[in-house]
BAGU-267988 format. One record per residue: x negated, y, z negated of N, C-alpha, C in turn; residue in three letters. Coordinates in pm, whole numbers, padded with zeros to 5 digits, always signed. Layout:
<recs>
XYZXYZXYZALA
...
</recs>
This chain:
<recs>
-08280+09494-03883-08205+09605-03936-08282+09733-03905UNK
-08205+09839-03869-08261+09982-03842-08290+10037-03942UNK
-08389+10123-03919-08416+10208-04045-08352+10279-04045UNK
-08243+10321-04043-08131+10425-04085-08039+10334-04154UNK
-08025+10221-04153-07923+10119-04186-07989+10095-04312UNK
-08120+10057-04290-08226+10040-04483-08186+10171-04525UNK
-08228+10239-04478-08230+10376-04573-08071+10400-04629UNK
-07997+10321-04577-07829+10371-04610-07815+10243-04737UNK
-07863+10136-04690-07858+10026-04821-07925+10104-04920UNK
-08081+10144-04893-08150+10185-04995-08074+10266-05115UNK
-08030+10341-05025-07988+10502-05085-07838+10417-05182UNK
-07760+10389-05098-07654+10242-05162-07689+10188-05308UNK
-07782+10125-05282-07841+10040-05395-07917+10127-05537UNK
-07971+10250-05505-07995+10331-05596-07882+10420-05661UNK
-07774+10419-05568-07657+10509-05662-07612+10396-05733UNK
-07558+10223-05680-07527+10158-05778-07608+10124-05935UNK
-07713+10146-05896-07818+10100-06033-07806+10242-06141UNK
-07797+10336-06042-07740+10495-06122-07683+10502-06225UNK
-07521+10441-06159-07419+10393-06198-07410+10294-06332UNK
-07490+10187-06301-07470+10040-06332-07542+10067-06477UNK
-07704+10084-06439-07805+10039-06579-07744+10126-06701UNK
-07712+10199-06698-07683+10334-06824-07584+10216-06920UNK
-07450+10209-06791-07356+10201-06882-07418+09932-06933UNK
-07489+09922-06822-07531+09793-06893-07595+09797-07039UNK
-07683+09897-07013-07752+09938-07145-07698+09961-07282UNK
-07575+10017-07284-07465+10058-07356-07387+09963-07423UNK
-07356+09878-07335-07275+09750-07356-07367+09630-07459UNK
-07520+09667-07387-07589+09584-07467-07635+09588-07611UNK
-07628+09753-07635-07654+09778-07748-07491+09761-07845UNK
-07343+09811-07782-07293+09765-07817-07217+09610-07863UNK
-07305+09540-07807-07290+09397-07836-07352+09335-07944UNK
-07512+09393-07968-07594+09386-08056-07527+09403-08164UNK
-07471+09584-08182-07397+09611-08297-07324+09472-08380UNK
-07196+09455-08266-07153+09373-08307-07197+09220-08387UNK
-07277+09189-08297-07322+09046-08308-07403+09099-08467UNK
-07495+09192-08502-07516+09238-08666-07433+09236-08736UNK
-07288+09297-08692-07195+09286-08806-07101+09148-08823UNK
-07093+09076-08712-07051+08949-08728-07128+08848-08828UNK
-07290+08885-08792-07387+08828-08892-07347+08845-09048UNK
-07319+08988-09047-07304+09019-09158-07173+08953-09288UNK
-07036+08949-09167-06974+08921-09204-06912+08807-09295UNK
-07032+08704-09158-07038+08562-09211-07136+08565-09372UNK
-07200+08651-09363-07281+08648-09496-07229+08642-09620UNK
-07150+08745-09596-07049+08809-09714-06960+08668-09739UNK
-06922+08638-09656-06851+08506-09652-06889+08408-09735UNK
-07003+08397-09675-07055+08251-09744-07095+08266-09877UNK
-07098+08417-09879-07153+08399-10081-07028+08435-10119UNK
-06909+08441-10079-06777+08454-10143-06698+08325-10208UNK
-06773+08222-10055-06736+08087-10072-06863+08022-10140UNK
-06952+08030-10166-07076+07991-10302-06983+08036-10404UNK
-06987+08125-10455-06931+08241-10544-06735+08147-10596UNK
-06657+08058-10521-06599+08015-10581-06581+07883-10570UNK
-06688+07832-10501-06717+07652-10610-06765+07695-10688UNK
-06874+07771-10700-06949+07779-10858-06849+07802-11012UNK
-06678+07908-10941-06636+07900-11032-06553+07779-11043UNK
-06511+07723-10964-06413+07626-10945-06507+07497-11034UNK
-06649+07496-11011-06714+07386-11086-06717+07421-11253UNK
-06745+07564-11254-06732+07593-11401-06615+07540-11503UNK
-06502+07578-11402-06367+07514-11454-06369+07388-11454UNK
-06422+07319-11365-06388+07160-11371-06517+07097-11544UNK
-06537+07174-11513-06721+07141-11680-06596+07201-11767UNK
-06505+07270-11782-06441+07355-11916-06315+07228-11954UNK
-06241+07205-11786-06113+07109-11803-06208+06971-11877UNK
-06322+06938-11835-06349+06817-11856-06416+06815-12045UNK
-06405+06920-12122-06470+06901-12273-06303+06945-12320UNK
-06198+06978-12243-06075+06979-12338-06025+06819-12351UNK
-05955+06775-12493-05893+06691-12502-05791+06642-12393UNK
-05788+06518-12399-05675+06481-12353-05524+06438-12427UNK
-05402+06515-12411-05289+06462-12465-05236+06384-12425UNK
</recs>
């Protein structure tokens, strides 16, 4: 390959990375975001769903000291 032909890839290959890294960078941090608030979400979740066996067991301890008719 000629060196006018490198220097045309070169020059090529530095406008794509120009281009490219900023907005990769971007994407990555916006993914992060996400993937935190998905974390999050599931969190909230799971103590929503703790949060009603605990009541659902409370009730089953309350149904089980009432009489039976």
């Amino acid at each position: 390959m000629s060196s006018a032909a490198k220097t045309i890839v070169d020059s090529f290959r530095e406008v794509v990375q120009d281009l490219l890294v900023p907005e990769l960078k971007a994407m990555r941090t916006e993914m992060r975001l996400r993937d935190e608030n998905t974390q999050q979400s599931i969190k909230h979740l799971s103590e929503k769903l703790d949060f009603a066996i605990d009541i659902r067991e409370r009730l089953a301890a309350l149904e089980a000291r009432l009489p039976r008719q």
